[in-house]
N, C-alpha and C positions, 0 to 999 in steps of 0.2 A: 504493500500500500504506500508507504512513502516514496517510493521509488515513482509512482504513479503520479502522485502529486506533484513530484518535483517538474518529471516530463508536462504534465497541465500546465502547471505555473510557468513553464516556459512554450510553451504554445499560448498560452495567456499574454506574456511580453510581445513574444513575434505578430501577434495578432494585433496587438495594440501599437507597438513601433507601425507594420505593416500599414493600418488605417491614418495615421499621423502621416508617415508620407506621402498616403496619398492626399489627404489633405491638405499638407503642404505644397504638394506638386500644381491642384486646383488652384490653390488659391497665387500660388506664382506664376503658374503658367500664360496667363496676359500680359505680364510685365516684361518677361523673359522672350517671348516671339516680339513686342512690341522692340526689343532691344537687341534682339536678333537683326530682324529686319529693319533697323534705321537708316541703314543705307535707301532706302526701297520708300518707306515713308517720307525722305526729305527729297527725295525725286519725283516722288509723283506730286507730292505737295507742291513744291516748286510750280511743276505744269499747270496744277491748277489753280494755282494762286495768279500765274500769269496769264491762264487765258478768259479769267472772270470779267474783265474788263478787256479782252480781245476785238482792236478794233475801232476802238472806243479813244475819240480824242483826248477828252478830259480824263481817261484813266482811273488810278484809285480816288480822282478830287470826290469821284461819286459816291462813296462809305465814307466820304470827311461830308458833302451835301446833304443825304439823307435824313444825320439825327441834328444836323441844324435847321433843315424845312421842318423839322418835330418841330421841336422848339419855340419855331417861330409863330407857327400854326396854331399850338397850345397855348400859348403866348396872349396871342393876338386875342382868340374864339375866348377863351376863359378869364379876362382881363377883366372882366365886368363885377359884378355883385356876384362871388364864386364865392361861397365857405367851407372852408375846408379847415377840419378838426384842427384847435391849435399847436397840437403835438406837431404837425405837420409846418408851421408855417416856421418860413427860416428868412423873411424878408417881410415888408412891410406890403407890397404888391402881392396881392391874392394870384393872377396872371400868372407870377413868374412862380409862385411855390405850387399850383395847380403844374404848370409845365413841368417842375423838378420831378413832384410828384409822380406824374405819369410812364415820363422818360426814362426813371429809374426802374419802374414796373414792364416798359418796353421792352428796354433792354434784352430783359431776362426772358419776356416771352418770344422778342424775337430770334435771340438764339435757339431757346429752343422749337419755335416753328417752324426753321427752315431746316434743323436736323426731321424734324417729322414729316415736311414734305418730300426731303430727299431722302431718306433713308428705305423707303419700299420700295423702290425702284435704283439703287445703287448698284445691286449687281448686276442688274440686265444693262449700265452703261458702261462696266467693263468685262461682257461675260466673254469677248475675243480671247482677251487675256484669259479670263480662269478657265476658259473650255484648251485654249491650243497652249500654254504654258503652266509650270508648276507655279501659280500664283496665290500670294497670300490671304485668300477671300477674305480672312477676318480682319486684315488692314485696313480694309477702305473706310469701315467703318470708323477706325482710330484717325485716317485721313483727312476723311469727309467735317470728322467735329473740328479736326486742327484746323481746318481751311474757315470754319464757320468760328473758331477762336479768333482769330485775325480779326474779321469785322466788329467780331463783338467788344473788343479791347479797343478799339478804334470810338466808338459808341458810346463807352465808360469815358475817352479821353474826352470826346467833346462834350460830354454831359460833366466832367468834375472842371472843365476849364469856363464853363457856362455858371457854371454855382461858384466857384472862384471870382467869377468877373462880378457877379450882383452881390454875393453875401462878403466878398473882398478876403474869404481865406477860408481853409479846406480843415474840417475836422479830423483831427488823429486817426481815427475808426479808419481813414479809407486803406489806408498802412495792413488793416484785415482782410483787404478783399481774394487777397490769394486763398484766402480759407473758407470763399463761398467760392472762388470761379473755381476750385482743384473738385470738389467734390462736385460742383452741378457740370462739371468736363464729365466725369465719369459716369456720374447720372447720364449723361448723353450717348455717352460714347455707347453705355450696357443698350440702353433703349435702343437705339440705333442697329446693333448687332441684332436684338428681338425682332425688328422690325424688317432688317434685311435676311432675314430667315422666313419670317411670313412672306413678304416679299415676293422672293422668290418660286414658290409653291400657287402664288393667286398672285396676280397683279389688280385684287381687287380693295389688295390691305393698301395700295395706293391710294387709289381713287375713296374709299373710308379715312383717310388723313386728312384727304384735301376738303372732305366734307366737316369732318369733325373737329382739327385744329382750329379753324375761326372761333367754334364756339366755344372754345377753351380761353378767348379773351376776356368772356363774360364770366366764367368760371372760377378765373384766376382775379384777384383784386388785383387790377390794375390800373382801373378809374378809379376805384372805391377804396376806402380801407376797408380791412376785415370785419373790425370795432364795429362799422355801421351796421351791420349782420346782424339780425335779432338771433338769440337765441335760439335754439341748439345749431344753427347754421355758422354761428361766428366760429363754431369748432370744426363742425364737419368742413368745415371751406379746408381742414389741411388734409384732409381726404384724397385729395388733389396735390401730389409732390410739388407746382410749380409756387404755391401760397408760400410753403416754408422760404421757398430760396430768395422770391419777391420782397417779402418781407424783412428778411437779413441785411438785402442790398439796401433797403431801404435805412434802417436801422443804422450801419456802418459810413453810410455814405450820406444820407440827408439830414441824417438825425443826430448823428454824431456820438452813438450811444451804441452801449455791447449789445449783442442780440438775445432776446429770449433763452435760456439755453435750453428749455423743453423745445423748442421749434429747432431750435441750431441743433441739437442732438437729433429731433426728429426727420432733419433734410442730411444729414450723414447717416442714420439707417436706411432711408432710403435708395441715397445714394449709393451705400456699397452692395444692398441687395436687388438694386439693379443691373449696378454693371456686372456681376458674379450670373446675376441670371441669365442676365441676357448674352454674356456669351458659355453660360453653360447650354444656352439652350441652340447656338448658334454650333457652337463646337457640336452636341450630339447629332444634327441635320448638316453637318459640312459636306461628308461623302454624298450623301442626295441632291445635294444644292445643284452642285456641278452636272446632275444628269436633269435637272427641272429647269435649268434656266434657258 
């Protein structure tokens, strides 16, 4: 009998090392190809960073134009007898803290909009590559959010140089924003992977984005605070991952103040058990991928 134990208790270890690794292999394994293949991500990123504006006289001036026409537009329409909770107000013109307001909620759904437009339909515009070459499917997805990184940081600049110019100086907090864009990157990047898995299989989970994402502006407090939400909806609105991130940007960058930390812990659970799912769920449908697209 002892001798039996002993062999269990060591089938017991091996079992347990055994799960650990793979554990650890799971949960490394994005980082590891991502670092793998860096060569392959700053190449193709490259191309597509240059042919976004292909053609185009004014060039990138047009992601420095867009969140100034915000701006300006918000600006102007909301200038009037506009009241907006006083936690919000960071100037004495209602206009221009309506406009902050907004712009800081834009931001965040515009990134992530245009991952949701383009991500079900990502593989079919490079399926050349993944059907006649040994091609990194689950990059483009990492590709696709870096390309949509660029504009977004572009967006943040003209929107902290705009709150700069009228409030005449920038609160400490913005010094945190690496600690919402890292996690709502990855938030992206997982969705992304989910979505270029369906994707692939129906080109119907397309055309359901392009239907669905508008109304996720309504969804998402982006005109509104949360606050103004009657109850039980002021809670359920985090139901919805893009409330938390909104909300933080806001917090860090207009407000001047730490973020909630029930909301900022609850946009980093999020965050990680999307991007884990989503390319868990990408990794198990790879080898299919390649014969559906």
């Amino acid at each position: 009998m002892p001798s039996v134990n002993v062999v269990n208790g060591k089938q017991i270890v091996v079992e347990n090392a055994g799960l650990a690794q793979r554990l650890v292999g799971f949960f490394t394994k994005p980082f590891l190809q991502m670092w793998h293949h860096q060569d392959l991500i700053a190449a193709i990123l490259r191309r597509e960073m240059s042919e976004r504006f292909k053609g185009s006289i004014a060039g990138w001036v047009w992601a420095i134009v867009a969140p100034l026409l915000a701006i300006a537009v918000y600006t102007f329409f909301f200038s009037s007898k506009l009241e907006m909770p006083a936690m919000y107000s960071v100037t004495k013109n209602p206009g221009v803290n309506y406009a902050l307001f907004i712009l800081s909620g834009i931001v965040v759904f515009n990134f992530w909009s245009e991952m949701a437009f383009r991500a079900p339909m990502l593989l079919h515009e490079y399926t050349h590559f993944i059907k006649q070459t040994i091609f990194p499917s689950d990059m483009l997805a990492v590709i696709s959010t870096l390309r949509a990184t660029a504009y977004t940081l572009i967006s943040i600049t003209v929107l902290l140089i705009f709150q700069a110019s009228v409030v005449h100086s920038l609160p400490l907090t913005v010094l945190l924003l690496p600690f919402i864009l890292i996690p709502f990157i990855a938030f992206l990047v997982g969705m992304s992977w989910f979505l270029c898995a369906i994707g692939a299989f129906t080109r119907d989970a397309g055309y359901l984005m392009i239907n669905v994402a508008p109304l996720f502006m309504f969804a998402t407090p982006v005109f509104y605070p949360h606050t103004m939400l009657p109850a039980p909806w002021d809670f359920w609105i985090y139901a919805n991952a893009l409330t938390g991130y909104v909300e933080v940007m806001r917090d860090i960058v207009l407000l001047g103040k730490l973020p909630d930390l029930r909301v900022y812990l609850w946009t980093i659970a999020t965050s990680v058990f999307t991007f884990y799912f989503g390319y868990w769920f990408f990794d198990r449908y790879r080898n299919v991928i390649v014969d559906v697209i």
